[in-house]
C-alpha positions in Angstrom: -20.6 17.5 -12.8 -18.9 16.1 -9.6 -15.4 17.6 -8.8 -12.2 15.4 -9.2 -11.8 13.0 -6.6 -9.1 14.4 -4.7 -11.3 17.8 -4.4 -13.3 16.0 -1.9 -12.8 16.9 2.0 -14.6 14.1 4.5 -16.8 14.6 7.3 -18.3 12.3 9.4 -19.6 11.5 13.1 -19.0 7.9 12.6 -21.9 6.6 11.6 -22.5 7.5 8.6 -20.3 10.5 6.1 -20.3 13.2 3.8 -17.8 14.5 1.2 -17.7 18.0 0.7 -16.4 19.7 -2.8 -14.0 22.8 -3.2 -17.0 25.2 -4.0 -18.7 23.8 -0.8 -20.7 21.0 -2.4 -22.1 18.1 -0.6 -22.2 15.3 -2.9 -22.8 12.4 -1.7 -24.3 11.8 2.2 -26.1 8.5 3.3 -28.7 8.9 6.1 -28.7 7.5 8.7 -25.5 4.8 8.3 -23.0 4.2 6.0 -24.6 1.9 4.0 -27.8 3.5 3.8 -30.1 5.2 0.7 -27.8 8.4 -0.4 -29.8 11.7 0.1 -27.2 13.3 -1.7 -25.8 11.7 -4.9 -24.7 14.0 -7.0 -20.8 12.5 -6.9 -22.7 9.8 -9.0 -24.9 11.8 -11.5 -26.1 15.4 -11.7 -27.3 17.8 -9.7 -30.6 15.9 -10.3 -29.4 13.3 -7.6 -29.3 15.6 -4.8 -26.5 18.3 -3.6 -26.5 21.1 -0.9 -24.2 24.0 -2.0 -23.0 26.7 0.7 -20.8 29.6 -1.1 -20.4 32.8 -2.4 -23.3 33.6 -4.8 -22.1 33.5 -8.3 -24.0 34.0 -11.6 -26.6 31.3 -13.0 -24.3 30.6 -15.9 -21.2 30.3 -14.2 -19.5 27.4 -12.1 -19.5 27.7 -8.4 -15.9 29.1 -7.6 -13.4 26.7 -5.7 -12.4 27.9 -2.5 -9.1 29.7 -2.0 -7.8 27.8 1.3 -9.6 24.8 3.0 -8.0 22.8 6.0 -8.9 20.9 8.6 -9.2 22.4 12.0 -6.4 21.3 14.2 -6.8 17.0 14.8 -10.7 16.9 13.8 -12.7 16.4 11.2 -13.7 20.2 11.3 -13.4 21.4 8.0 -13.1 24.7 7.1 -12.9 26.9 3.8 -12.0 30.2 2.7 -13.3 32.5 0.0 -11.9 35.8 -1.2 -14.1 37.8 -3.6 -14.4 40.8 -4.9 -16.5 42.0 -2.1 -14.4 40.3 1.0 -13.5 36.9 2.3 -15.9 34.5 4.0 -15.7 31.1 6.0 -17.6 28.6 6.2 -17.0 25.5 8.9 -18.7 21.9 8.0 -18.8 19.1 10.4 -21.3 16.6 12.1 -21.1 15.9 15.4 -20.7 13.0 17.0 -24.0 12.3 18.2 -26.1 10.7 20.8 -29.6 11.5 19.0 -30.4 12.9 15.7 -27.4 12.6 13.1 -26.5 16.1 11.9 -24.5 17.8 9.5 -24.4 21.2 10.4 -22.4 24.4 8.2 -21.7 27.7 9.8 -21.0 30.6 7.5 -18.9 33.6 9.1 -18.1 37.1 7.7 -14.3 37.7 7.7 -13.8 40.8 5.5 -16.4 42.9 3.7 -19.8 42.4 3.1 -19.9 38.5 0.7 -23.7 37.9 -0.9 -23.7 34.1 -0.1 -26.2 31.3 -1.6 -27.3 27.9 0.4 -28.9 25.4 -2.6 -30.2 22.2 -1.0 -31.8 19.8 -3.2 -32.8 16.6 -1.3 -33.3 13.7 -3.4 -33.9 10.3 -1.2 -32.9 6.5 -2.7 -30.1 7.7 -4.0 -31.7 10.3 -6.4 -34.3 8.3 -7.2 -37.1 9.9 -5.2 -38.0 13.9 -4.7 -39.6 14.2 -0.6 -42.2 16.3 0.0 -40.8 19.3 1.2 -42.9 21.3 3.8 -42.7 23.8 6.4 -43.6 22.7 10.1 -43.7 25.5 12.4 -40.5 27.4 11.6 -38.9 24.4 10.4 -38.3 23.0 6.9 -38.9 19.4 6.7 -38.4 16.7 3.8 -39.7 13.4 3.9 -40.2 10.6 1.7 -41.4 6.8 2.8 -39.3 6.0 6.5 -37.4 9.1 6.1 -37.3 12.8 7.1 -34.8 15.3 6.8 -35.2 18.7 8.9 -33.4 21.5 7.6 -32.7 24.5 10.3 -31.6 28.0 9.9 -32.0 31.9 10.7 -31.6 33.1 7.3 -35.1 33.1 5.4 -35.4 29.9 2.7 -37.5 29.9 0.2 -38.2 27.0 -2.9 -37.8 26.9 -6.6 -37.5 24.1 -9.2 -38.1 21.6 -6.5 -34.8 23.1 -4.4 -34.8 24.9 -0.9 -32.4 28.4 -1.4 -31.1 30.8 1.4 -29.9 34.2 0.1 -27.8 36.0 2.5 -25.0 38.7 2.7 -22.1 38.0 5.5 -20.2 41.0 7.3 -17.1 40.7 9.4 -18.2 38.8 12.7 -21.6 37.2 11.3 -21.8 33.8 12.0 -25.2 32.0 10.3 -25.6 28.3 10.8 -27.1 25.8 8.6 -28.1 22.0 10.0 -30.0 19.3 8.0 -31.1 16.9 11.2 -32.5 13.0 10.3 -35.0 11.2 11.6 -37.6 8.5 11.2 -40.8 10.0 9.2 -43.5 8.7 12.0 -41.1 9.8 14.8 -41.3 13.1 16.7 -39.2 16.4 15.2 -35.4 15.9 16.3 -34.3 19.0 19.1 -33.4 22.4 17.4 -29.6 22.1 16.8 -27.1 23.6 18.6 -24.5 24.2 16.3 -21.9 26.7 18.5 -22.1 23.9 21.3 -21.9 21.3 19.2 -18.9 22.5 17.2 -17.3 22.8 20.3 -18.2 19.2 21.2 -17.2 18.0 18.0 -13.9 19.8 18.4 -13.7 18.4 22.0 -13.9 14.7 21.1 -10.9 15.1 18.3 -8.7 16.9 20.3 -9.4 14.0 23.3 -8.9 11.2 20.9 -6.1 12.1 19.3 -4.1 12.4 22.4 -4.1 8.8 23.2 -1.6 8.5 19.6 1.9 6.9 20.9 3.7 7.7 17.7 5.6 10.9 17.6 7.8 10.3 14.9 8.9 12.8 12.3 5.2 12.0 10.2 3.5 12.6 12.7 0.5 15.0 10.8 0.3 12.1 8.1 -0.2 9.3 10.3 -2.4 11.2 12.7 -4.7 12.4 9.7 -4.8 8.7 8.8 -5.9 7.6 11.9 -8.4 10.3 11.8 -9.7 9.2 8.7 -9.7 5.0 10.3 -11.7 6.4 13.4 -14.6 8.1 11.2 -14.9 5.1 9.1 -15.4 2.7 12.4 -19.4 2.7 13.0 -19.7 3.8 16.3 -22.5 1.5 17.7 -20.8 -1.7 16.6 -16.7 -1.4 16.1 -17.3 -2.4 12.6 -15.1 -0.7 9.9 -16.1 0.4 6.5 -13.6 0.0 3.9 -14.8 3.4 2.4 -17.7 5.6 2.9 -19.0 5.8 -0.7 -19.7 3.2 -3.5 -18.7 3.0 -7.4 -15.8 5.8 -7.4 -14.3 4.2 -10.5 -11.0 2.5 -10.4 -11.0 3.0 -14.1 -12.3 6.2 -15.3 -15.3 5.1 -17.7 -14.6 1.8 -16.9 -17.1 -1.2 -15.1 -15.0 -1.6 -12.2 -17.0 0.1 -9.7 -17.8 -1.5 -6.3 -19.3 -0.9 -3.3 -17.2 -0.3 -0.2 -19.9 0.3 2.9 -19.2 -2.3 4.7 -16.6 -4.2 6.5 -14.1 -6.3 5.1 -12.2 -8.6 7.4 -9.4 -8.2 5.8 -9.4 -4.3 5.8 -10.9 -4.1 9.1 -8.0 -6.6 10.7 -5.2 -5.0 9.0 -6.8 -1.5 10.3 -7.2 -2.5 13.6 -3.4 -3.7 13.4 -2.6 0.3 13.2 -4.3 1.2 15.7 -2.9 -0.9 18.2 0.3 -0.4 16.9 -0.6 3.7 17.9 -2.1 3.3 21.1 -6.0 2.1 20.3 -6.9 -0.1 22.2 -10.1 0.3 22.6 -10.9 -0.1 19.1 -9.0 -3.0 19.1 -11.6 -4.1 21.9 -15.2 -3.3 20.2 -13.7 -4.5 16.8 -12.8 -7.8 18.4 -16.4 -8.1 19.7 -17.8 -6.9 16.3 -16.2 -10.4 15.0 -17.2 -12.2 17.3 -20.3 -11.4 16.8 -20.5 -11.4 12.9 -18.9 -15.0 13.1 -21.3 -15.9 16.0 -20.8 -19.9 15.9 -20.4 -20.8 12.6 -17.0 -20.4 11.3 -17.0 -22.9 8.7 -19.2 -20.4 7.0 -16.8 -16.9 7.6 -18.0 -14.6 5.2 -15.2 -12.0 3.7 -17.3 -9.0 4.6 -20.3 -8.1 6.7 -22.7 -5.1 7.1 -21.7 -2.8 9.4 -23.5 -4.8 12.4 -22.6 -7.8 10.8 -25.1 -8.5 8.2 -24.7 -11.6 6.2 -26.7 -11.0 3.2 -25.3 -7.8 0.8 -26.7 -8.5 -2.0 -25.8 -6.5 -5.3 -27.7 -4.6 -7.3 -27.0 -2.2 -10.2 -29.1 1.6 -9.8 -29.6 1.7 -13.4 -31.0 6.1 -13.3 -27.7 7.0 -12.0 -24.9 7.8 -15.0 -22.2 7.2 -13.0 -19.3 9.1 -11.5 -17.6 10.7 -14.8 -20.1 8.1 -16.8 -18.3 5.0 -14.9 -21.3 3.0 -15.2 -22.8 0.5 -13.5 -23.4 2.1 -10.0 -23.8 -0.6 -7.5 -24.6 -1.1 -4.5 -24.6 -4.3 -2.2 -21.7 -6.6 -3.0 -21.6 -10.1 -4.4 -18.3 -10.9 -3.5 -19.2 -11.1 0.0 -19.8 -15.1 -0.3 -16.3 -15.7 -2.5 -14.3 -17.9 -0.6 -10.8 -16.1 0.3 -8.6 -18.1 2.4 -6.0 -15.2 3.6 -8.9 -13.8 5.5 -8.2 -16.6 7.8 -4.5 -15.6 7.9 -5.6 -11.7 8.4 -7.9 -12.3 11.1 -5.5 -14.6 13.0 -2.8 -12.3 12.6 -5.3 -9.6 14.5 -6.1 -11.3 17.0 -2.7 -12.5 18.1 -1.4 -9.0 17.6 -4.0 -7.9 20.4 -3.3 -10.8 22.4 0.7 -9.9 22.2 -0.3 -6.0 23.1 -2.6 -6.9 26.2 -5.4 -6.8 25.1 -8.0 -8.1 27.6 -8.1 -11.8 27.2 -11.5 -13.2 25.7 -12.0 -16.6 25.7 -14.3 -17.0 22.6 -11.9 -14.8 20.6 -9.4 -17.7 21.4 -11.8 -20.6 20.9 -12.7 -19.0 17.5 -8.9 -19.0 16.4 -8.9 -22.9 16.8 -11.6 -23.4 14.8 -10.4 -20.9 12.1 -7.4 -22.9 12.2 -9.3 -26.6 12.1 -11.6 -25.2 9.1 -8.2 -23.8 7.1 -6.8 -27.6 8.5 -9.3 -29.2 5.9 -9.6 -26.5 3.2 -6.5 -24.9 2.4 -5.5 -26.9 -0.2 -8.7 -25.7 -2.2 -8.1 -22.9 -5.1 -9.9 -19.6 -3.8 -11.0 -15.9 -5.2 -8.1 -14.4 -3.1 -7.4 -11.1 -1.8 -8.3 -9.2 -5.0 -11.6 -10.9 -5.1 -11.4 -11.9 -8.9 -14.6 -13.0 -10.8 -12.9 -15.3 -12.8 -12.0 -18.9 -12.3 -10.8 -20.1 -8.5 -7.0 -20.4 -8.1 -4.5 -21.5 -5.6 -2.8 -18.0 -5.0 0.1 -18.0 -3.7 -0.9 -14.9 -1.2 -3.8 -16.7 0.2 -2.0 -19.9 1.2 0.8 -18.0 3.0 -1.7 -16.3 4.8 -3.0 -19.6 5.5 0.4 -20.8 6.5 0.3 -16.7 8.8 -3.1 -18.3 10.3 -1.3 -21.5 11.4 1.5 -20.0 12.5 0.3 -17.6 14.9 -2.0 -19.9 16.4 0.9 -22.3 17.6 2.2 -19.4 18.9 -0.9 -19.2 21.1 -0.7 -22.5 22.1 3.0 -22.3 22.9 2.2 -19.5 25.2 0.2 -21.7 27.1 -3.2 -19.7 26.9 -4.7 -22.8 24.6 -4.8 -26.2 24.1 -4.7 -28.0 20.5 -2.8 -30.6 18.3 0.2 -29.1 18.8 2.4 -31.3 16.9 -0.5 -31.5 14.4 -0.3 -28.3 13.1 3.8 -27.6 13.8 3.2 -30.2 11.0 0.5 -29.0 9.0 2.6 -25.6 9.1 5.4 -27.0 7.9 3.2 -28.7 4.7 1.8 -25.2 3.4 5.2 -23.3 3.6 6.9 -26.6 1.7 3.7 -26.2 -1.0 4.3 -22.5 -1.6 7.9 -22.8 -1.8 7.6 -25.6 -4.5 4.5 -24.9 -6.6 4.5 -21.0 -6.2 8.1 -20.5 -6.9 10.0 -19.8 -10.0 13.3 -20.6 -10.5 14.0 -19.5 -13.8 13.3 -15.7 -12.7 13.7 -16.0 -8.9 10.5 -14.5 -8.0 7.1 -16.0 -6.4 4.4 -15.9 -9.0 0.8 -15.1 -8.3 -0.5 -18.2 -8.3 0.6 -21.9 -9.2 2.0 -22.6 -12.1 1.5 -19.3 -13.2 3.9 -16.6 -14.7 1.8 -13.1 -13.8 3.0 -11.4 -11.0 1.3 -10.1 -7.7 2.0 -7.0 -5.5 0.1 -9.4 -2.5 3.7 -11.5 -2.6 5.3 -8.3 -0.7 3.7 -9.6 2.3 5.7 -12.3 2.6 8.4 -10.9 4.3 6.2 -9.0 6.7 4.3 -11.9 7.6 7.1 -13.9 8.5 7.1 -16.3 6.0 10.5 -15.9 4.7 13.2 -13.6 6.2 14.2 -10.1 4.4 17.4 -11.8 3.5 16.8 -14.7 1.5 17.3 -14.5 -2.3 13.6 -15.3 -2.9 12.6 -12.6 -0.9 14.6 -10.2 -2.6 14.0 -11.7 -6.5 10.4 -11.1 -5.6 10.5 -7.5 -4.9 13.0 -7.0 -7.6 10.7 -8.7 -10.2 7.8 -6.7 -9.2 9.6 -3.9 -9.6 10.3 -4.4 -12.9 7.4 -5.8 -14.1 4.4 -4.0 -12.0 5.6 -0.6 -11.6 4.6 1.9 -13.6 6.3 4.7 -15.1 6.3 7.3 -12.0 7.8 4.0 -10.0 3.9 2.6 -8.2 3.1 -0.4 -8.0 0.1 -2.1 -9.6 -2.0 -5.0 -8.1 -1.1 -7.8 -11.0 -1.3 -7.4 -15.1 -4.8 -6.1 -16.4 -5.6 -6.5 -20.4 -7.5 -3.5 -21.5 -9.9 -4.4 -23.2 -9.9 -7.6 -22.9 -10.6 -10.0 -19.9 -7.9 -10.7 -17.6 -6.6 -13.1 -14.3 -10.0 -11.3 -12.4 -12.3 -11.4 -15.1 -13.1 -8.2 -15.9 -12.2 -5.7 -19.0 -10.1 -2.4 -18.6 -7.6 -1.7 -16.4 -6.8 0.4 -13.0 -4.4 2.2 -11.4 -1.6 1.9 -9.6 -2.7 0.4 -6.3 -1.8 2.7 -3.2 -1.7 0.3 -0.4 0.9 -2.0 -2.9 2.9 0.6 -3.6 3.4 1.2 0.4 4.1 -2.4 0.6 6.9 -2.0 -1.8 8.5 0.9 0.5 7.8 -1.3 3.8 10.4 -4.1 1.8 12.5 -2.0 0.4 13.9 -0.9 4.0 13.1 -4.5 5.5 16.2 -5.4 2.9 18.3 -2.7 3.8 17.4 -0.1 1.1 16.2 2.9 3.4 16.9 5.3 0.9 15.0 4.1 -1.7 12.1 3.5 0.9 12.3 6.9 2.0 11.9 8.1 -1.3 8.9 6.3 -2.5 7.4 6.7 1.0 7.5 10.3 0.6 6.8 10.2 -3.2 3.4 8.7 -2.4 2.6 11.0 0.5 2.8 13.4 -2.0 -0.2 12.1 -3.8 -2.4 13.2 -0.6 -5.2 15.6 -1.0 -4.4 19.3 0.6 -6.4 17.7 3.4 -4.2 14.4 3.7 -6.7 11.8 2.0 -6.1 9.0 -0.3 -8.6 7.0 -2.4 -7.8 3.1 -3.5 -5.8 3.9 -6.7 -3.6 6.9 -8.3 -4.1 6.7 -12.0 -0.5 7.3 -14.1 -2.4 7.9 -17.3 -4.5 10.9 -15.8 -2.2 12.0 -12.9 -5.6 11.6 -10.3 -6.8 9.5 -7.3 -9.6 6.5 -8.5 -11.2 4.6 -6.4 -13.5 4.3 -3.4 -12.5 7.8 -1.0 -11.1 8.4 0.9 -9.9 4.6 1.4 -8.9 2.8 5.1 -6.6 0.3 2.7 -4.4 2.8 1.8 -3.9 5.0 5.3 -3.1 1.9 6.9 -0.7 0.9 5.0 0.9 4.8 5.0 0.7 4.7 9.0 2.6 1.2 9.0 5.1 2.6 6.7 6.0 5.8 8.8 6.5 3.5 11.9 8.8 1.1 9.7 11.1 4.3 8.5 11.2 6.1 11.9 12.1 3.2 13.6 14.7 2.6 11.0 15.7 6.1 11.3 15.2 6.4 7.3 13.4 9.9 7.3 14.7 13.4 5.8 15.1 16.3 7.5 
């Protein structure tokens, strides 16, 4: 059985990412990209699926023991955990490098005290567990493969196979060091190079330390924002400045429950909002290859802007259900692909927009394109903002006009007169001062209500929505004004839950609600940051402070975050570890430090 979610450590070379378990687990790994077939997919079924365990040996009939210390090395993606047993302590490191050949994923086991009997248990199961490889030995080599795909495994210590698994059995004194590498590569292609794991971990180590100096903030949360921009850098594939949203599909955001998507690819929302951070830190050249990743995607049809995109902007992710896998904690189905890709969600509009002129007002290189393709944005959204959409949550119920999606609209409009008014462009100016004007005097009429002082989540509705906390930030209204502060004060009251986070909007159980499915979730993380973000914009720092620090406290020991905390359990849900929630937390710390609403 897979370990909680928050028991997961990430590793990645970004291009593609592992979690690793407490006991030293790999459960889930996609080969060669993100989105590609699992080789390991235990996280959503059994062993069956495909695992690679690296520990202290332990009896058959026992479970693998958790280890007593794990951390990441400095500012990388090094991982490393501890073990003391009876017999001594030992290390081992996990990391893949970031690579310029053969992706890797390479473990080094070191002696630290005593003598430690250790056990390496790789089962390799390709299509996401569907399929076993053949599993041979070339030269001195072992080698998997199965249709387009090999995987070479690499190692001093002697293997040998049993029940369709590769073992190592090994004993570790102080000072060994004994290195493990699985290596992929395409099955008619050449053997990859023998690894290098001692130079590459030095690389590897290298790169982090490098990238991580170019962070500008050095406030007092300094090791939580710098582990979330850690975590944003290995979800951005590499070759393309695309973003993932997550590295893994169909963590449950309701344990046992149907709502289970898959995250591999890249939202525009997410990826705008991310990209956001890391300009705001000092990134621009993400900022740069992300830019030229949409432009790209989009190529010159705007009036058909998908939501998401593959990783090198593939239009077509089509969803399918992988019926042999149980499911993580039997949260069945287990899909892959994603059908809400071609739901039409207007604040997309507003999120890009908003992206674009933040690079433009940071000095980001000026491209031409990126600026022709904000006027058409802003002509398509001219004819079709009016219409009722999926919105932000990507419901798969009836279309509505949500009020989110048309102040995002109104965002879209807004920032693209700016543009203008800076000279850089030409348009209907007038037009759209006008056309601006019309969307904020909808919202305010039809998305407002007066009896309870609070924007509702969509027109003429009474439910609520944790999106409306973004009006403030985005301008819309000021802090200050009553509506503003109703708002907040209603969600509050109405979508927190007990230990004060904030859900999306109201779920039914059992029965199907505003987004068409049964069951409910948890409290959504990125919301809850929201919350804290308006809470100081309205002068309550304290308060801010409080639930700022509060939800740091729902971290991982490694400082990750999935999509959702569940009140009812006391656990992380969702897709992990999740770029909608560390963006949010790194927006949040510069808010309160430049507020100077911190402890300490």
């Amino acid at each position: 059985m897979a370990g909680r979610i928050e028991d997961y450590a990430l590793i990645g070379d970004m291009q593609t990412a592992a979690l690793v378990c407490r006991d030293g687990t790999v459960d889930w790994l996609c080969l060669p990209r993100f989105d590609s077939h699992a080789i390991f997919a235990g996280l959503l079924g059994t062993e069956e699926h495909g695992f690679w365990r690296l520990g202290p040996a332990h009896p058959a009939d026992a479970a693998a023991p958790a280890a007593a210390r794990r951390s990441y090395r400095g500012d990388s993606l090094v991982l490393e955990s501890e073990w003391d047993t009876p017999r001594g302590t030992v290390r081992v490191t996990d990391f893949m490098p970031p690579r310029d050949g053969a992706p890797q994923l390479i473990r080094i086991v070191e002696g630290v005290t005593g003598r430690v009997p250790m056990r390496s248990a790789l089962r390799m199961r390709f299509s996401y567990g569907r399929v076993v490889p053949w599993v041979h030995r070339h030269e001195s080599r072992t080698v998997a493969v199965a249709g387009p795909d090999s995987v070479w495994f690499d190692t001093e210590a002697e293997t040998y196979g049993e029940s369709l698994t590769t073992y190592a059995d090994f004993t570790v004194a102080p000072g060994d060091r004994i290195a493990f590498t699985i290596s992929w590569q395409p099955s008619h292609k050449e053997p990859p190079p023998l690894p290098e794991p001692e130079q590459s971990l030095e690389a590897t180590e290298d790169f982090w330390r490098e990238w991580v100096a170019h962070c500008t903030y050095h406030g007092p949360y300094r090791e939580a924002v710098i582990r979330s921009l850690i975590t944003l850098k290995a979800l951005t594939y590499a070759p393309t400045g695309g973003i993932v949203a997550a590295p893994t599909t169909s963590l449950p955001e309701d344990i046992g429950g149907v709502r289970n998507w898959d995250y591999r690819y890249t939202w525009l929302r997410d990826a705008a909002i991310t990209l956001s951070s890391l300009l705001r830190t000092g990134y621009r050249e993400e900022a740069r290859a992300w830019r030229e990743w949409l432009l790209r995607a989009v190529a010159g049809d705007p009036d058909n802007l998908q939501i998401m995109y593959g990783i090198a902007g593939e239009r077509e992710l089509g969803e399918a259900e992988l019926d042999w896998l149980p499911g993580y904690e039997n949260s069945a189905p287990v899909r892959v692909g994603n059908g809400a890709a071609h739901q039409l969600q207007l604040d997309v509009y507003g999120e890009v927009t908003e992206a674009l002129h933040l690079g433009h007002m940071t000095g980001l290189a000026r491209n031409d394109y990126a600026s022709l393709l904000q006027l058409k944005l802003i002509r398509y959204l001219e004819k079709h903002w009016q219409e009722p959409d999926e919105g932000i949550w990507e419901v798969r119920g009836p279309r509505r006009h949500f009020v989110h999606s048309k102040v995002m609209a109104w965002v879209a409009v807004d920032r693209t007169i700016k543009l203008m008014e800076s000279g850089d462009v030409d348009g209907p100016l007038e037009r759209w001062k006008e056309l601006r004007e019309e969307i904020h005097r909808d919202v305010c009429e039809k998305g407002y209500d007066k009896e309870r002082n609070t924007f509702t989540q969509s027109y003429g509705s009474r439910e609520l929505d944790a999106s409306l906390l973004l009006i403030p930030q985005m301008g819309f209204l000021p802090p200050d004004d009553k509506r503003v502060i109703g708002t907040i004060e209603a969600i509050q009251r109405e979508l927190s839950t007990p230990d004060g986070f904030i859900l999306r909007y109201p779920t039914d159980g059992e029965h199907k609600g505003v987004d068409g499915l049964p069951g409910d979730e948890g409290a959504f993380l990125a919301c809850s940051f929201w919350m804290a973000d308006d809470l100081a914009m309205i002068g309550r720092v304290d308060e801010a402070r409080r639930l700022f620090e509060k939800l740091l406290s729902l971290r991982n020991d490694l400082g990750l975050l999935a999509e959702e905390w569940d009140p009812r359990l006391q656990r992380q849900v969702g897709n992990f570890p999740q770029a909608f929630s560390h963006v949010p937390l790194i927006d949040t710390a510069l808010r309160l430090t430049a507020s100077g609403a911190y402890g300490g």
